[in-house]
N, C-alpha and C positions, 0 to 999 in steps of 0.2 A: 222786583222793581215795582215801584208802587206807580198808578194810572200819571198819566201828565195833568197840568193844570196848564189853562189856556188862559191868556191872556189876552182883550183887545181892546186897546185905549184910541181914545179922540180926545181932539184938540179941543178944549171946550172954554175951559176958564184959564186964567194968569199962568198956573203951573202948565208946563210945557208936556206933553207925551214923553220926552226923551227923558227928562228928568224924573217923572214920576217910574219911567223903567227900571232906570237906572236903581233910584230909589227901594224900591221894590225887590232887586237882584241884591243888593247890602243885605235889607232883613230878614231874604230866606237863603242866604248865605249855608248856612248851619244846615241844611232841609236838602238843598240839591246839587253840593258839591261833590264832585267825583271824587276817586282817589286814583292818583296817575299809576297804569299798569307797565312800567320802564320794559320792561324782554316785549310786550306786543305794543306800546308806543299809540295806546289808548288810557281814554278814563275808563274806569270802571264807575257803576252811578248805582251798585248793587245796596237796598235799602234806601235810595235816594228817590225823592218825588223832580222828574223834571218838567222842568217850567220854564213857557216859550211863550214870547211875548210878540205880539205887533199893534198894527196901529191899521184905522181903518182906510187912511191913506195908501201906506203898501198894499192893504187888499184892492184896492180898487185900481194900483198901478201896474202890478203883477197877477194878482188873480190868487184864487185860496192855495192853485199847484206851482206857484212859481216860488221866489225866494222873499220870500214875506216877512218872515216869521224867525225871531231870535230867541235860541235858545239861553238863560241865562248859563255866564261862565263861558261858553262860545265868543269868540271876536269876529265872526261875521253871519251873516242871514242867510238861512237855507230854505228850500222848500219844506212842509209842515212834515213830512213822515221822513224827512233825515233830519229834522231838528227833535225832532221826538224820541227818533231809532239812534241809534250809533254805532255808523256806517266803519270808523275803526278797527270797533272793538268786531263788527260784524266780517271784514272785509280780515286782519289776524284769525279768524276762526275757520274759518274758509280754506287760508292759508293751511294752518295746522291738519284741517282734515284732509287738504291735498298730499301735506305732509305723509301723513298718516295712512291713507291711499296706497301713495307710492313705495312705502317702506312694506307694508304687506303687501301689494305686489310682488315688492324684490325678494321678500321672503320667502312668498308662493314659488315662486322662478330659483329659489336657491333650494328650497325642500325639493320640488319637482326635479333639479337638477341630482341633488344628492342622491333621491328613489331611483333615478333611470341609471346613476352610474352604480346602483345597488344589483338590477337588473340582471337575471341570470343570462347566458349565453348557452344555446346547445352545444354541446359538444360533439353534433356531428358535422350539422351543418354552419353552427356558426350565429343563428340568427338569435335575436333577441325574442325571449318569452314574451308572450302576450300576457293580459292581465291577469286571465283565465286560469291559464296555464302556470303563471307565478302564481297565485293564489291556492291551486291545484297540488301544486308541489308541498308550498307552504303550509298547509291544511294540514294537523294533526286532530289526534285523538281518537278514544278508543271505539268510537263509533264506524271511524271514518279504515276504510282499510290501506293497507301500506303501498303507497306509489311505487310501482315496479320499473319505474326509467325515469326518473329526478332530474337526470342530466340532459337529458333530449326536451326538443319542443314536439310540440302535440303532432304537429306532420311526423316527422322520424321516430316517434314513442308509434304511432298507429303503423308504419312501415317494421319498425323492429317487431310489434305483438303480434302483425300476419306472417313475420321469417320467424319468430318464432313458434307460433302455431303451425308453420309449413313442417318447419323442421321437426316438430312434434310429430308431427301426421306422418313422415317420412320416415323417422324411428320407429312409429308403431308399424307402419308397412312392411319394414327394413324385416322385424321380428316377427310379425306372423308370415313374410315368407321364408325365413328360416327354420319357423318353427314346422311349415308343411312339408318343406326340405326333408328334417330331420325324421315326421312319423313317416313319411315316402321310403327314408333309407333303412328304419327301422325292421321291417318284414325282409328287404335283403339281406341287413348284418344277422338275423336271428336264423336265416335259410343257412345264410353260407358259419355259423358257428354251429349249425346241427349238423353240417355238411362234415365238419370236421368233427365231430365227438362220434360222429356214425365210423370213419374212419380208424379210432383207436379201438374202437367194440371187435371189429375184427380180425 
C-alpha cells in the first residue's frame, strides 16, 4: 500500500471546501479505489494511495484525534489513523487468526488425544507408561540393547529385574549346595563300593 496523502482545505474563496473535496475524490477516483473483498466484507486498497481529506474547520472542532477527517470513498468521517488504516479488513484478519488459533489448538488436543489413547499400559499393574519409559520401550537400534520387560512400567520392570536376580542368586545357591552335597557323599559311596569288591576278593 502506497503512503496516504492528506488533505486540508479552507474556506477561502467562492468555491466552497465541500465541493472542491468532493471534486478532488471524482479525479483520483482511478488512484484510491478499493476492490470489495465479499467472504471478509472489507475493501481491499492493496496498490491504492489513500487519501483523506478535512477541512480546518473539523480540526479546530474535534481536534487532529477525533473524527475530522474523510477518507475518500468512505460515507462518513473517522478519526485520522481509522481513515488511513482499515479497521475491516484489520478486524477479518484478526478474526481469521483467532480462527486459525482455535483450529490448532483443537488439533493439538486431538493429536494429544490420539498419542495418550496410543499410550502403552503395564501389564502388571495396569498403569500407564510414562514418557521415559514409552520412549524406553520404543527405542531401537543396534547401539541401543534389547528391553528385557516391554510390557511392564519402570516401577514393576525394576521389581521383576531384583525377582529375577533373586531367583538367579537362589539357583546358584541352590547348585553349589548340591554340588558340596554331592563331593561330601562322594568319599562315602567310594568307602562303601571298596567295601564291597574287598568282599568278592575273598
Amino acid at each position: 500500500m502506497h503512503p496516504p496523502v492528506l488533505l486540508v482545505l479552507h474556506q477561502t474563496g467562492q468555491r466552497s471546501a465541500k465541493n472542491q473535496t468532493a471534486r478532488a475524490a471524482d479525479l483520483t477516483r482511478h488512484h484510491r479505489q478499493g476492490r470489495w473483498h465479499r467472504e471478509g466484507g472489507y475493501h481491499s486498497y492493496d496498490r491504492c494511495i489513500p487519501i483523506v481529506a478535512t477541512t480546518l474547520e473539523l480540526l479546530r472542532e474535534h481536534g487532529p484525534a477525533g473524527p475530522a477527517f474523510w477518507r475518500f470513498g468512505r460515507d462518513h468521517r473517522q478519526p485520522l489513523l481509522d481513515a488511513i488504516g482499515n479497521p475491516r479488513r484489520d478486524a477479518y484478519l484478526a478474526r481469521r487468526r483467532q480462527v486459525a488459533r482455535q483450529e490448532q489448538r483443537r488439533r493439538a488436543e486431538r493429536e494429544a488425544a490420539q498419542r495418550e489413547a496410543r499410550r502403552p499400559v503395564c501389564k502388571d499393574c495396569g498403569r500407564k507408561f510414562t514418557d521415559d519409559r514409552w520412549k524406553a520401550v520404543e527405542s531401537s537400534g543396534w547401539s541401543r540393547p534389547r528391553e528385557s520387560h516391554p510390557h511392564l512400567c519402570e516401577d514393576c520392570r525394576s521389581r521383576a529385574v531384583a525377582a529375577q536376580a533373586q531367583a538367579e542368586a537362589d539357583e546358584r545357591e541352590h547348585q553349589e549346595k548340591e554340588r558340596r552335597r554331592q563331593e561330601a557323599e562322594e568319599p562315602d559311596a567310594a568307602r562303601k563300593a571298596g567295601g564291597r569288591l574287598s568282599r568278592f576278593r575273598t
